[in-house]
Rosetta silent file (secondary structure, phi, psi, omega in degrees, C-alpha in Angstrom):
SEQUENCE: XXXXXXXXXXXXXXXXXXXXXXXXXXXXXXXXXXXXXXXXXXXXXXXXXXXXXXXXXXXXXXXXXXXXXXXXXXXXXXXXXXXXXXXXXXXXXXXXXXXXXXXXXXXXXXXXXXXXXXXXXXXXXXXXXXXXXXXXXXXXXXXXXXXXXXXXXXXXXXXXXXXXXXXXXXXXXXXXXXXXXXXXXXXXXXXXXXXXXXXXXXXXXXXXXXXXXXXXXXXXXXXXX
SCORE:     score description
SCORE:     0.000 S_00000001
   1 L     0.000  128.541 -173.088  -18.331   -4.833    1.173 S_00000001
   2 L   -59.717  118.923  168.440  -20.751   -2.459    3.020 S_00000001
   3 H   -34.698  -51.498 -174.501  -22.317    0.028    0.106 S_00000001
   4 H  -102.536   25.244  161.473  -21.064    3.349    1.811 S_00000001
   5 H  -108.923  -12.014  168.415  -17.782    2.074    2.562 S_00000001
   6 H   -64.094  -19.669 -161.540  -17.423    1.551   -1.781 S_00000001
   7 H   -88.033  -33.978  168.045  -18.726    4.997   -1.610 S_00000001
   8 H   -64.802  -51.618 -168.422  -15.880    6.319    0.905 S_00000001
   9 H   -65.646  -67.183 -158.127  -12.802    4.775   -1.517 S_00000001
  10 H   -59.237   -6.549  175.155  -14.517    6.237   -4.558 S_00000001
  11 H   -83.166  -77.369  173.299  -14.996    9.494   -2.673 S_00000001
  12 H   -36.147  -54.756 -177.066  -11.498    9.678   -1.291 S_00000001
  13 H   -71.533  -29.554  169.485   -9.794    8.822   -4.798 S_00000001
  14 H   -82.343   -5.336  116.517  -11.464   10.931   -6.478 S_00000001
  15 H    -7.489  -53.220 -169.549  -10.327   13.483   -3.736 S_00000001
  16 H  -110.982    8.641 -179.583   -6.842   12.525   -4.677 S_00000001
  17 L  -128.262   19.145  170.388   -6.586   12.488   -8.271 S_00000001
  18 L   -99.670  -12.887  172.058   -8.226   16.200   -8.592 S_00000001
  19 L   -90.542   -2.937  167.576   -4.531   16.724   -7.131 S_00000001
  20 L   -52.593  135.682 -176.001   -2.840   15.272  -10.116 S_00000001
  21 L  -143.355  173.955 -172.314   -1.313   17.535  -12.499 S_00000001
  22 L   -52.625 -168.165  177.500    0.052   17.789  -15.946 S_00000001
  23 L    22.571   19.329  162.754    3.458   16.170  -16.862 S_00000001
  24 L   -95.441  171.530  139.797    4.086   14.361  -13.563 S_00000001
  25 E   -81.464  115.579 -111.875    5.022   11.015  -12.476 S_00000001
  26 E  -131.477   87.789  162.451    2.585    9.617  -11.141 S_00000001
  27 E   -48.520  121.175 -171.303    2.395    6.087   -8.492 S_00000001
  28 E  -110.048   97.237 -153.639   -0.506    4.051   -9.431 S_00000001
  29 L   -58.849  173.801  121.017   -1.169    2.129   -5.753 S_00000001
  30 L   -69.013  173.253  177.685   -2.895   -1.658   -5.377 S_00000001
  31 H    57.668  176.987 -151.354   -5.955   -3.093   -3.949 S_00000001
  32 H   -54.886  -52.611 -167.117   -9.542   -1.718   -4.285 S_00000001
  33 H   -53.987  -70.606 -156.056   -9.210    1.755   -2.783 S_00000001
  34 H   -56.459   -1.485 -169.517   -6.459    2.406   -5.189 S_00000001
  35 H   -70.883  -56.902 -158.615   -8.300    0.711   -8.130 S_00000001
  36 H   -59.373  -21.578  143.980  -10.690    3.291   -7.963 S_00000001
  37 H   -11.080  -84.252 -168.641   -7.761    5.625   -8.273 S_00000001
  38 H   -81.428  -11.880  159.157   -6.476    4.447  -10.915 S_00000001
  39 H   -86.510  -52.154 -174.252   -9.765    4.183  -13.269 S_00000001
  40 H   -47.333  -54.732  139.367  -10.260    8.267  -11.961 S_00000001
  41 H     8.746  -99.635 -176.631   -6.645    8.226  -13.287 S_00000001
  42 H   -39.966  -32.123 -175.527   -7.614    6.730  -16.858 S_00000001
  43 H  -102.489    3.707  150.136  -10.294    9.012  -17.501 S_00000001
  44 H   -21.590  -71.295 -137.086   -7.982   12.358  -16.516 S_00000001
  45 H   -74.400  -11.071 -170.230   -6.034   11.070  -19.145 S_00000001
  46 L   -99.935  -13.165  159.909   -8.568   10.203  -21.892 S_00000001
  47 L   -79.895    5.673 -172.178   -9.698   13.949  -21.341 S_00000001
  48 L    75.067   27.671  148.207   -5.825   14.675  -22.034 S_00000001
  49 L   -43.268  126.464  163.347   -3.934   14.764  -18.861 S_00000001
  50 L  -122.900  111.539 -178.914   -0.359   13.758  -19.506 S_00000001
  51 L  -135.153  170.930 -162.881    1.528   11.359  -17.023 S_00000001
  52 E  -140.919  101.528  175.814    3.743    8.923  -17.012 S_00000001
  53 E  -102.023  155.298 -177.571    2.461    6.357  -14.560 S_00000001
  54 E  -127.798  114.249 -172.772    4.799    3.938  -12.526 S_00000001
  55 E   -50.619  156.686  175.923    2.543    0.438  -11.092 S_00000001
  56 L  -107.289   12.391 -166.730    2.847   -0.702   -7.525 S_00000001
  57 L  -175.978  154.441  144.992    2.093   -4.027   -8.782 S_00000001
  58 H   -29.009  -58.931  155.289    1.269   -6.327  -11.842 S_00000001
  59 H   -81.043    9.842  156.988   -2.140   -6.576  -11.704 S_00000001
  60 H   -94.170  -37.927  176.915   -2.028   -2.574  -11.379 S_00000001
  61 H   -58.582  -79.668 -172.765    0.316   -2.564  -14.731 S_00000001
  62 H   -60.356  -18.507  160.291   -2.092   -4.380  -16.440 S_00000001
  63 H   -80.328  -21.754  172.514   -5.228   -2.842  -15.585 S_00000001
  64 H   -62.043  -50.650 -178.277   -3.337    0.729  -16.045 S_00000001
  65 H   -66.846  -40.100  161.202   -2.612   -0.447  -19.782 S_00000001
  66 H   -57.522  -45.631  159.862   -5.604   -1.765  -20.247 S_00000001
  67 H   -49.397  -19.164 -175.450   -7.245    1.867  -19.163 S_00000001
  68 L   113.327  -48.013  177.761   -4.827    3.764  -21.490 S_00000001
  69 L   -44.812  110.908 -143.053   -2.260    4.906  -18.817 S_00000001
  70 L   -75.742  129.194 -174.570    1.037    5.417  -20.065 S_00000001
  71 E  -118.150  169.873  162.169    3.481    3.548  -17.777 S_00000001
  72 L  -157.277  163.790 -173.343    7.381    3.796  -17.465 S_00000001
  73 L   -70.656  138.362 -161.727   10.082    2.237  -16.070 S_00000001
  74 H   -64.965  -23.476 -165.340   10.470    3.137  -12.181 S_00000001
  75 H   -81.037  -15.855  159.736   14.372    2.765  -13.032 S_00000001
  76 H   -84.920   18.079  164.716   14.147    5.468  -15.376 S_00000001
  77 L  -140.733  161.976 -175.746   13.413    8.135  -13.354 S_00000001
  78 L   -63.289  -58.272 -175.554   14.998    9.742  -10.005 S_00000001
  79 L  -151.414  134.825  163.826   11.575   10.317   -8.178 S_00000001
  80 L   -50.332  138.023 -156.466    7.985   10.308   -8.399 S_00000001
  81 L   -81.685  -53.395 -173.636    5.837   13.380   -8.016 S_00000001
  82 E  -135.608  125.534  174.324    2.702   11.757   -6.590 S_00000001
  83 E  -127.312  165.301 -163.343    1.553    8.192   -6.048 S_00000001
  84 E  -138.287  130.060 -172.088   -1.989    7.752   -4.443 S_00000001
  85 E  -146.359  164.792  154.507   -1.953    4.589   -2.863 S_00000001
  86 L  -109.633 -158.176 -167.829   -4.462    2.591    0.073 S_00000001
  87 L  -165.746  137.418  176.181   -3.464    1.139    3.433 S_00000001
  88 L   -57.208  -43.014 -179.190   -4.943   -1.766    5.464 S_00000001
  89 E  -169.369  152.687  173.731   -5.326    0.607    8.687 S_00000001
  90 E  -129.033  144.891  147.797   -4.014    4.053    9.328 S_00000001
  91 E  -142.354 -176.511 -155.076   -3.827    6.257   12.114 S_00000001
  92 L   -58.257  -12.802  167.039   -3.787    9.983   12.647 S_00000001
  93 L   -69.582   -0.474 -164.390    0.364    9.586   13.043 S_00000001
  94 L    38.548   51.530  165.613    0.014    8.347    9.706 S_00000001
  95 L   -76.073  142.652 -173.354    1.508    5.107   10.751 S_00000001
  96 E  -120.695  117.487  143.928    0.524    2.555    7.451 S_00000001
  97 E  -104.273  165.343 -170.646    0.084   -1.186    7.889 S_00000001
  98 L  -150.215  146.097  179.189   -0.064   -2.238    3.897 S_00000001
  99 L   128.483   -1.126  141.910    0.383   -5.336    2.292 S_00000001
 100 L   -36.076  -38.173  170.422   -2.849   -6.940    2.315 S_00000001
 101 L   -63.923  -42.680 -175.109   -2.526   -7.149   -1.764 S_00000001
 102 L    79.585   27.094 -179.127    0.903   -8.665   -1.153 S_00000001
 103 L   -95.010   -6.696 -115.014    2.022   -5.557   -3.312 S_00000001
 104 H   -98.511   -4.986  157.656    3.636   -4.217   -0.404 S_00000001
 105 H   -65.983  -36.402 -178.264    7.626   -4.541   -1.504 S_00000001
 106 H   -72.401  -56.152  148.845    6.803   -2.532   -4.555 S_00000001
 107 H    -9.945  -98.503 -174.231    4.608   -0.425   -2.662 S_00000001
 108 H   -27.461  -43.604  168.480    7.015    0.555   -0.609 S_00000001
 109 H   -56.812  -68.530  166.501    9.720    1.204   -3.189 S_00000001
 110 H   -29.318  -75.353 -161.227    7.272    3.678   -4.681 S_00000001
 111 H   -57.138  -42.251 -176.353    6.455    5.419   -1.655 S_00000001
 112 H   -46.710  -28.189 -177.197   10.348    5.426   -1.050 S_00000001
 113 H  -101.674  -14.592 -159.056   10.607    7.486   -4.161 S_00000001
 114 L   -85.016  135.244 -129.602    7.683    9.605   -4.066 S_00000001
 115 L  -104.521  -18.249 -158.070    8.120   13.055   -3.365 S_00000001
 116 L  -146.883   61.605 -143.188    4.051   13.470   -2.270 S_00000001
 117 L   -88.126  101.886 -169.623    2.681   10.223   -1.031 S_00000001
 118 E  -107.255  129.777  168.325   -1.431   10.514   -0.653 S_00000001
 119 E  -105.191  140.586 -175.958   -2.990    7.605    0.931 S_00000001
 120 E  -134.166  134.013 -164.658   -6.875    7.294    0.243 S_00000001
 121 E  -147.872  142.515  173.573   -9.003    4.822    2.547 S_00000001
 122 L   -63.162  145.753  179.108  -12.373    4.303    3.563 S_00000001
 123 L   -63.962   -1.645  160.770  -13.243    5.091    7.240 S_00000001
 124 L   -62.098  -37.977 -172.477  -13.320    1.519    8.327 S_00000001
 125 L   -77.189    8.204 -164.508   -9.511    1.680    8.073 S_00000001
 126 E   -97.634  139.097 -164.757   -8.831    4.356   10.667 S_00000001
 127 E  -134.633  146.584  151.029   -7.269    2.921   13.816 S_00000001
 128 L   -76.370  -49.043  149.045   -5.969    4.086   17.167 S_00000001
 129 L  -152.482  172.435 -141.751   -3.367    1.745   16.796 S_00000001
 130 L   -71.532  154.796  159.532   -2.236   -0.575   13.997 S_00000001
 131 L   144.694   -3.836 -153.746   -2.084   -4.066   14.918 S_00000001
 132 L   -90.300  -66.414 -149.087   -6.114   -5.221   14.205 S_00000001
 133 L   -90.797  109.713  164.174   -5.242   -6.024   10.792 S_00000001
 134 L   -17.306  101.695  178.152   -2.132   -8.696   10.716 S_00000001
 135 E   -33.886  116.578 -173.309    1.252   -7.428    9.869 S_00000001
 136 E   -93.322  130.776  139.943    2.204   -8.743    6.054 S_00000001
 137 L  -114.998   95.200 -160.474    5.969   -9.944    6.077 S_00000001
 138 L   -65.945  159.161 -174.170    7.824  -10.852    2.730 S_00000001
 139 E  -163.876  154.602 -162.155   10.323  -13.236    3.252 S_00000001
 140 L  -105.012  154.078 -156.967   12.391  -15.083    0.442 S_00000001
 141 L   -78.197  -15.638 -173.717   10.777  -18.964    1.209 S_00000001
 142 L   -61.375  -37.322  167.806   14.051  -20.449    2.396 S_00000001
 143 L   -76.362   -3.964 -163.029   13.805  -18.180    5.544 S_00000001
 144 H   -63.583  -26.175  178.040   10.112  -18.583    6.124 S_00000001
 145 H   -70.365  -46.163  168.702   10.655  -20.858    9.379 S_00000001
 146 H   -40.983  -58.994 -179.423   13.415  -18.984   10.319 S_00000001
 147 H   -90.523    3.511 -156.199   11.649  -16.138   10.367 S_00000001
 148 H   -97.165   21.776  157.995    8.393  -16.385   11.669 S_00000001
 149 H   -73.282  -80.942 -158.461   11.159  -18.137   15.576 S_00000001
 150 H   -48.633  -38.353 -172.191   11.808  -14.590   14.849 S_00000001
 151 H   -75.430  -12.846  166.999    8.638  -12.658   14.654 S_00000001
 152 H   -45.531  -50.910 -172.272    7.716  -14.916   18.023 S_00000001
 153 H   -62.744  -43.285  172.503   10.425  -13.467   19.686 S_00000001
 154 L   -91.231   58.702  142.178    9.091   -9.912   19.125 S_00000001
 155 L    72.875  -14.447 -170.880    5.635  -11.248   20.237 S_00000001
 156 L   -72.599   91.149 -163.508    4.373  -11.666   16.722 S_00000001
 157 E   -70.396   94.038 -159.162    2.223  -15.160   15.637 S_00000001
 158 E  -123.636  163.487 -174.700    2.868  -15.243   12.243 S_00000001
 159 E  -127.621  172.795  175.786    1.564  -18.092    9.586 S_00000001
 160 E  -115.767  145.209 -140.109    2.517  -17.910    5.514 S_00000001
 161 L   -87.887  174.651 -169.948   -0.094  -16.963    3.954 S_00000001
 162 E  -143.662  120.473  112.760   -2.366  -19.432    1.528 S_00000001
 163 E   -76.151  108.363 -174.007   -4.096  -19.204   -1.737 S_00000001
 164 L    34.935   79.463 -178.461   -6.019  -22.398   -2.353 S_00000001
 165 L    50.601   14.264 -171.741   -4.121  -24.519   -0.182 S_00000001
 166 E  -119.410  150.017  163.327   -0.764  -23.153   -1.900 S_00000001
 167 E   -38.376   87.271 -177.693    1.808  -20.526   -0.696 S_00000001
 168 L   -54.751  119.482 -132.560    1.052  -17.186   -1.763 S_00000001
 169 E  -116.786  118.726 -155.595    3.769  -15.893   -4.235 S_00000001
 170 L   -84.815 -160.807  160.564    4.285  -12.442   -4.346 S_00000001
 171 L   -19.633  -60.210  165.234    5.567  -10.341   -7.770 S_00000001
 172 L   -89.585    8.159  168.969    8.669  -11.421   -6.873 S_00000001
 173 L    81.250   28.270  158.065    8.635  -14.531   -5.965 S_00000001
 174 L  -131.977 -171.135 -150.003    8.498  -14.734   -2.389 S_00000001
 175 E  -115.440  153.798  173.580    6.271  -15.624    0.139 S_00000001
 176 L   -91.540  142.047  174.801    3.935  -13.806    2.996 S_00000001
 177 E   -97.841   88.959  166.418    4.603  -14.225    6.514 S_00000001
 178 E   -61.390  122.260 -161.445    0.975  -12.700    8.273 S_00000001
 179 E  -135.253  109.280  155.973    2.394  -12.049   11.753 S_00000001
 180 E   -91.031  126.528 -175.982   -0.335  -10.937   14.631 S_00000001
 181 L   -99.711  -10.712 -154.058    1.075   -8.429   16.922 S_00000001
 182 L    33.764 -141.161  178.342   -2.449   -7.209   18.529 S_00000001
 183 L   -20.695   56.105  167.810   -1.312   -3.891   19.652 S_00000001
 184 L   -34.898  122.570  136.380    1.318   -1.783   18.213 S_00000001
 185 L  -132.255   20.967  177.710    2.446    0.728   19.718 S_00000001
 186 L  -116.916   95.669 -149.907    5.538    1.566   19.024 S_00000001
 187 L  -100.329  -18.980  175.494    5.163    0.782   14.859 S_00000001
 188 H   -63.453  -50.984 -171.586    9.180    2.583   14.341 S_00000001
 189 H  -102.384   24.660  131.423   10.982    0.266   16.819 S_00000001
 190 H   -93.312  -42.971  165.263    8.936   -2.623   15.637 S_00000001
 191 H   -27.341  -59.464 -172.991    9.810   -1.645   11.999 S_00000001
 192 H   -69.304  -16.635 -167.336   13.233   -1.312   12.674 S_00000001
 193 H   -94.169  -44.006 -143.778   13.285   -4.731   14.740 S_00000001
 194 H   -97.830    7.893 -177.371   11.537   -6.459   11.643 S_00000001
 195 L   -62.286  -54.363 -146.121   14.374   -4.485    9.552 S_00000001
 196 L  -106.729   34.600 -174.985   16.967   -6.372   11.125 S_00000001
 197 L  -122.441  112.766 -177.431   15.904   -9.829   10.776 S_00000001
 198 L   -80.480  153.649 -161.719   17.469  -12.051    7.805 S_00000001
 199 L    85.075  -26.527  174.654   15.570  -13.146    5.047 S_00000001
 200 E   -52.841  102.658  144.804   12.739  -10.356    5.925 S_00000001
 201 L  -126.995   42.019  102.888   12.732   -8.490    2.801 S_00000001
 202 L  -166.542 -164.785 -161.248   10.322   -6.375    3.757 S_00000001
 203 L  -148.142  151.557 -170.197    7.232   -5.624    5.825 S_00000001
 204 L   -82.149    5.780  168.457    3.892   -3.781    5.586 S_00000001
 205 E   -54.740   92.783  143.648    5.022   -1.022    8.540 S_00000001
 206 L   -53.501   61.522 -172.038    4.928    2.442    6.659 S_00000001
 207 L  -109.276  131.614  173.645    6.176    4.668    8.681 S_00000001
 208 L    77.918   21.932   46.938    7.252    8.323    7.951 S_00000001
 209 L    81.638 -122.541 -173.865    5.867    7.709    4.632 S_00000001
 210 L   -75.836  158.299  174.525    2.629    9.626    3.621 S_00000001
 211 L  -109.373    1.084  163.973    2.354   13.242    3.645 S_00000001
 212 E  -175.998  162.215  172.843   -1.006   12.471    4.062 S_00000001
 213 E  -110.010  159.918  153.168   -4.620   10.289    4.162 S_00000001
 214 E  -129.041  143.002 -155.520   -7.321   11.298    2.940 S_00000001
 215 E  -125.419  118.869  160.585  -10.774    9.298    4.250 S_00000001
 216 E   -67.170  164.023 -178.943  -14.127    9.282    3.037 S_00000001
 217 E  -163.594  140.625  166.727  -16.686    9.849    5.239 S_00000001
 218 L    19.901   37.772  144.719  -20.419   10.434    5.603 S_00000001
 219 L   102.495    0.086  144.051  -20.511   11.754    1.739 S_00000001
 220 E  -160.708 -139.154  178.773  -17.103   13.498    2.240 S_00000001
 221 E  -121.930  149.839  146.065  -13.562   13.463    3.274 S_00000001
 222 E   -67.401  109.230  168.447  -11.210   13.964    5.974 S_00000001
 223 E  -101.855  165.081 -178.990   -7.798   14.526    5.639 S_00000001
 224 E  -135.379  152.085  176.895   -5.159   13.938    7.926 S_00000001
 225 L  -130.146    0.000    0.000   -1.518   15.393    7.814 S_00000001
């Protein structure tokens, strides 16, 4: 990873976690951008910030505990104030694909609850439209054949994804479908298409989502609404 694009996530997150405030609940994202998040996060709180964080992932629960962050159960609350999360590619519609991490059912759930969803990404990820970076689709594995006839049919090549020659298994125990689409450009009515496909239980499309990104850049950031 290119020095001044580590410098953009750590720019950006720390961008988005000067917007944290006391006593909320607080979505603690996956993958790198959000890592950096989520250490700015830990040391709020070791200056005496009080949140209640809820993980987008495992390996975010356990590095959050390990940091000190207080977690709770997502089922014990209505909705989350703020989660800070990253995104595989964005564009200025704030269309998301997400799901590189293979966080991206949990992810989603989160954002689904979250009353103030800030995505923070390096300027590599900014797109005209989504479609560069492969579409992640969970799928429970008994459907994986099934579905990826389907994602054909909507133009989509999709393969299941591999860690060291094995299936990759998400949180929950199912598997990714990586589906290339080139060119979105309708990402709602493909969403809604990959909605309605059994066994799909879910897909890295964000849409309607964030209330905003915010992107490092050249030593500072850009937001988008």
């Amino acid at each position: 990873m290119a020095t001044d694009l580590i410098a953009e996530k750590r720019i950006a997150a720390e961008a988005a976690v000067a917007m944290v405030k006391d006593a909320q609940v607080v979505g603690l994202g996956t993958g790198s951008t959000a890592e950096f998040a989520v250490k700015a996060i830990a040391e709020r709180v070791k200056q005496g910030l009080q949140i209640k964080g809820i993980p987008t992932s495992d390996n975010t629960a356990q590095m959050a505990r390990q940091l000190g962050i207080p977690l709770i159960d997502i089922n014990s609350i209505d909705t989350i104030d703020i989660t800070i999360d990253g995104a595989d590619e964005f564009t200025e519609q704030l269309h998301l694909i997400k799901g590189g991490g293979g966080a991206l059912l949990k992810e989603k759930i989160v954002a689904s609850k979250t009353t103030q969803q800030i995505i923070i990404a390096d300027s590599s990820k900014h797109v005209a439209f989504l479609g560069k970076f492969k579409l992640p689709v969970e799928v429970i594995p008994f459907a994986s054949r099934y579905v990826m006839a389907q994602l054909a049919k909507l133009g989509g090549d999709g393969v299941v994804r591999q860690v060291n020659g094995q299936p990759f298994i998400t949180d929950e125990g199912n598997v990714i479908i990586d589906a290339d689409f080139k060119k979105i450009s309708d990402p709602v009515a493909l969403s809604d298409a990959l909605n309605g496909i059994v066994g799909v239980v879910e897909h890295g499309l964000f849409t309607g989502l964030a209330q905003q990104v915010i992107m490092g850049h050249e030593g500072g950031v850009k937001i988008f609404r």
